[in-house]
N, C-alpha and C positions, 0 to 999 in steps of 0.2 A: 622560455621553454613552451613550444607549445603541445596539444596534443591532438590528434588524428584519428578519429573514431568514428565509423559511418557515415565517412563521406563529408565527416565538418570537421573545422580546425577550429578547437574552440580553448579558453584562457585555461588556465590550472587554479584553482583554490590558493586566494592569496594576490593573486593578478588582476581580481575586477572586483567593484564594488556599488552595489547597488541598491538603491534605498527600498525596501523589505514593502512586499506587497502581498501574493498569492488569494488564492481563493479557495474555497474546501465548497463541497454540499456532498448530501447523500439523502439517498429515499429507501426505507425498507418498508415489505408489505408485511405486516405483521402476523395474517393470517395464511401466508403463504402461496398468496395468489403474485402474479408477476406485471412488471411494471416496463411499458417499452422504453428502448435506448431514446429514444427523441425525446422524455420528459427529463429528464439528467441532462439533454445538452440544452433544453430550455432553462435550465436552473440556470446554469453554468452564463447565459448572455446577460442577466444587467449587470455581472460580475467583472463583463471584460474587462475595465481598468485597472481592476488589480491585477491582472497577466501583462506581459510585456510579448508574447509570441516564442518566448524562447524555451516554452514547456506545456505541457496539456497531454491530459489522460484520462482512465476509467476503469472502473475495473467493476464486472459484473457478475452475481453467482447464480449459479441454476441455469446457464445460457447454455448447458451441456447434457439435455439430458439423457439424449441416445447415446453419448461416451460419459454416463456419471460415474464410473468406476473407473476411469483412466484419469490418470494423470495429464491436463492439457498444456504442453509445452509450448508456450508464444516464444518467438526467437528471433535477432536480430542477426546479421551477417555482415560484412564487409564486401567478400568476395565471395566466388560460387564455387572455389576452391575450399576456403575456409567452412563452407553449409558440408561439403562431402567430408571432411574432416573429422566436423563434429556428428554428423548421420553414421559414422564409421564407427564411434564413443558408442553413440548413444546405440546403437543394434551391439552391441558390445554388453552392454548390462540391463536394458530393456528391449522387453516385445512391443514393437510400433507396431499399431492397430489402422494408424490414420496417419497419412502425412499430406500436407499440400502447401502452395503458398495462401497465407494467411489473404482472405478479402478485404479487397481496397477498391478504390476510385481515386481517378484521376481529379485534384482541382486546383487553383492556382496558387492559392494560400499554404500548401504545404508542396514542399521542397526537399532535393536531397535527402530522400527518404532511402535507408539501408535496405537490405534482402528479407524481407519479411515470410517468417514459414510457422505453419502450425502442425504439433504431434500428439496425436492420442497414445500414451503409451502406460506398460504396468511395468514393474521390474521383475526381470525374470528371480523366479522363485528361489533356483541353485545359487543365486549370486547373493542373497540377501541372504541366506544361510550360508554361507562362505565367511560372507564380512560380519553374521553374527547381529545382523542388524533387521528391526519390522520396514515393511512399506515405506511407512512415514519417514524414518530418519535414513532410508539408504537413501530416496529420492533426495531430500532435503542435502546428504553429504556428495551426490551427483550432480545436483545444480550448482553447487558452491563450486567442486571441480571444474565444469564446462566455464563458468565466470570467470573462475582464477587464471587456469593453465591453455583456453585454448583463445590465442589471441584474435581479433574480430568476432566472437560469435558470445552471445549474451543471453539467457535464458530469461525473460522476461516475467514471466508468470510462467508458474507452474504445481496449482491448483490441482483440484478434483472438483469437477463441474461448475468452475469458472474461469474468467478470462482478464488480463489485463490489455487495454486497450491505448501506448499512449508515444506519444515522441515529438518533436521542437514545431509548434505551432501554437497557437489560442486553441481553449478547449473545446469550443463552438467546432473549429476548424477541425481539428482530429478527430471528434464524433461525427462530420462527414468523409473525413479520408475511410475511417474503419467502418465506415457504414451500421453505427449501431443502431441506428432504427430497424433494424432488419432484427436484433433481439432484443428476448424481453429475459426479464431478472427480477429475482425475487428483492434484491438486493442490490443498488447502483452507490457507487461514489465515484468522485471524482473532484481532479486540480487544476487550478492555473495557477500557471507558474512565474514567477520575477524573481531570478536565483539573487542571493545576496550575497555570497564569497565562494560560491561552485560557479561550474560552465555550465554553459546552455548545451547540450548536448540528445540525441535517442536516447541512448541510456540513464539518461539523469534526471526527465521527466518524470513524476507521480503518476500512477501510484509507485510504490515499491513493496516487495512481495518478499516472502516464500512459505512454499506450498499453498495451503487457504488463507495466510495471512496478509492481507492489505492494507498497507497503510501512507493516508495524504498528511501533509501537515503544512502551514501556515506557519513562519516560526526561522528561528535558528538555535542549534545547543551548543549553548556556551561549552557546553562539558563532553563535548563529542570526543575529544584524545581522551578520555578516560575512559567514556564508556565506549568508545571502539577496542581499546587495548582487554579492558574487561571481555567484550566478546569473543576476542582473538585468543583468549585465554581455553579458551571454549568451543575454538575450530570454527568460527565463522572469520569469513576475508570481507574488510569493507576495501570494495573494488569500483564502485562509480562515481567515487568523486562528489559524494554529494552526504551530507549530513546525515538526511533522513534516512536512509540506509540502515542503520545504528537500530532507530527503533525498531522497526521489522524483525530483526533478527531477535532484540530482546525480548521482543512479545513472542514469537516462537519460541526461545528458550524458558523463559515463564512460564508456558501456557502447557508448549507441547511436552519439555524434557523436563520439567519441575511440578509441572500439574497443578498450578495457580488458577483461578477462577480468574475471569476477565476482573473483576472487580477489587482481587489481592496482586492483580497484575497491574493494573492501573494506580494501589497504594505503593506499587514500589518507583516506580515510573514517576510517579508526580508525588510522592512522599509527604503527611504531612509534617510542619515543623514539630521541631522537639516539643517547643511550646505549645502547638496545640495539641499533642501527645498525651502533655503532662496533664490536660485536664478532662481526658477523655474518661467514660466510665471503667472499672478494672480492665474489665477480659478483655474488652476493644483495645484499651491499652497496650495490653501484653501483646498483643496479636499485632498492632501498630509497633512498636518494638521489637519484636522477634523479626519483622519485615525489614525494616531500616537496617539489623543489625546483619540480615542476614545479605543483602543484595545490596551494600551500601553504592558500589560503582555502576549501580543501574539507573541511580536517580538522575533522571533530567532537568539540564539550570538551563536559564534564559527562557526568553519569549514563547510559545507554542499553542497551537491550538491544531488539533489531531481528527482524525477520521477515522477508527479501526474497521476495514470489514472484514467476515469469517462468515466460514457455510453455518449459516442459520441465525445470524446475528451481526450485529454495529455496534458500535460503542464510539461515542465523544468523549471528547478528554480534552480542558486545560491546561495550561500551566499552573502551580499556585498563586501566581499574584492574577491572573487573566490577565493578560501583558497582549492578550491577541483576541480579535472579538468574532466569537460565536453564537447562535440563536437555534434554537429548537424547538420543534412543533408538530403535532401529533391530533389524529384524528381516530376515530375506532378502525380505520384498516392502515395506516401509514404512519412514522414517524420519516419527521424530514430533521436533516440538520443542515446551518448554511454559513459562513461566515456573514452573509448580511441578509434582513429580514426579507428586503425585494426578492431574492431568491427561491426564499418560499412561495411569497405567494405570488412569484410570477406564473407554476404550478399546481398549487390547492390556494386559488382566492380566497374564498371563502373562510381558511382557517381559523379557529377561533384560540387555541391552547398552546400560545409563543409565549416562552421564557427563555431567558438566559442563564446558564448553571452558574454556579459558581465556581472561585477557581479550586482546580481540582478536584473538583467531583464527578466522577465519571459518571454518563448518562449511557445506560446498558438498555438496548430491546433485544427480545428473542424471540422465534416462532412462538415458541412457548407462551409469550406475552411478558417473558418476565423483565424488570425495568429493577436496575438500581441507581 
């Protein structure tokens, strides 16, 4: 069986197999000053062996600041039938502010590339008092829609005052298709990709989103049919064929519909063992406890190593054994994180403050400064 999705014919989950590579970095300014798109694609080059071409991406926040109150809708198409389609939806339950085709160049290295379009949009006011629903969770249950039911056309990102950048190339290569040097962000990450039992596909590229939440990862979950089923419990559709998918949506349900801190989002996600549990002090204890007991079908098995971005923060994250390798590094205006140290300091030489977390301990910055 195959499947047909902008313009490539690519395996299904299950039909190919290939021995586990990717690449993560990310650069945040701590003080909130911004950072051009060409030093994220420099991260992204002594990395290239861990990508095979078949995935690359980025996703940047603050790159919107004349539309920071709109919702920015990146979008994939098939056909130009399919874009009027969904233009038809979306003026249906939002006011478009902006629309155009999304900025590109032409170069050799990237190919059969789908209908690319970008929308500044808000939800209109009367519809989200209809459905009973704020901002945040109409947008969130309209993009899930546009993904599910309207076949070719893909919501890619869709953020407030950020953008995802990414589709089947090295990541080197897609940050010249999308021309990110052209912005700058308070906030950069970004993936290359070597799928291990998904297709190479547009849509199955890193990062993976919704709303402000982005997320790369390096990895596969073992336990992905549970915690997909769990999410589905929950109104989210995993629709692209690709593992990572899973997390995105959990961290949005953690963070946004349960009001978890990044940091009780991240113990439920990488969970510790019972046993280190049992020896933790009381109240951490309980609190370790009441988390496992409450979100058991959230915890992620197998290999991983994560990249969260959000408007105003990052967050890294293990697995608990560290089964995948990540490095972090941090100066008074920048934290960077990379799967390999070259990465770093192919962009801040000079660094002096690299370490490696441990597994499962999440490594939290925020404007604020604040780090867990």
């Amino acid at each position: 069986m195959q499947n047909s999705c902008f313009g490539m014919s690519a395996p299904l989950e299950g039909e190919v197999r290939i021995p586990s590579g990717c690449a993560i970095a990310g650069i945040f300014h701590k003080k909130g000053g911004t950072v051009s798109g060409d030093v994220i694609i420099r991260a992204m080059e002594p990395m290239h062996d861990r990508s095979n071409g078949l995935g690359g991406g980025f996703a940047g926040y603050g790159i919107y600041p004349e539309f920071a109150d709109c919702y920015a809708f990146h979008m994939f198409y098939e056909t130009e039938q399919v874009r009027d389609d969904c233009e038809s939806y979306l003026k249906r339950f939002f006011d478009v502010h902006s629309m155009s085709v999304m900025p590109t160049r032409q170069i050799r290295e990237v190919s059969n590339a789908p209908i690319i379009w970008r929308y500044f949009v808000t939800p209109k006011a009367w519809r989200c008092q209809e459905e009973a629903l704020d901002e945040d969770a109409f947008t969130a249950a309209h993009v899930l829609e546009v993904n599910r039911s309207i076949k070719g056309a893909y919501i890619f990102s869709s953020g407030k005052n950020m953008g995802v950048f990414k589709g089947v190339g090295f990541p080197e290569d897609m940050g010249r298709f999308y021309r990110l040097e052209e912005y700058n962000a308070t906030c950069w990450t970004a993936h290359g990709r070597y799928p291990t039992n998904t297709p190479g596909w547009w849509g199955g590229a890193h990062p993976f989103t919704l709303l402000d939440v982005s997320v790369v990862h390096n990895g596969e979950i073992s336990s992905y049919d549970a915690n997909r089923r769990c999410m589905e419990m929950y109104g989210y559709s995993c629709t692209l064929m690709t593992d990572t998918e899973v997390i995105a949506y959990m961290l949005d349900y953690l963070t946004r519909k349960q009001g978890l801190s990044w940091s009780e989002a991240a113990n439920v996600i990488a969970a510790p063992f019972w046993s280190t549990i049992e020896h933790l002090p009381d109240e951490e204890r309980e609190k370790m406890l009441l988390l496992r007991k409450r979100f058991p079908s959230m915890l992620i098995n197998g290999p991983f190593s994560i990249l969260v971005g959000f408007n105003g923060g990052m967050m890294a994250l293990n697995d608990r054994l560290k089964l995948r390798s990540m490095v972090v590094a941090e100066t008074e205006e920048v934290a960077i994180v990379a799967s390999e140290e070259c990465a770093i300091r192919r962009i801040v030489p000079g660094v002096q403050n690299v370490w490696a977390p441990r597994g499962g301990q999440p490594v939290i910055f925020s404007r604020e400064g604040g780090e867990d």
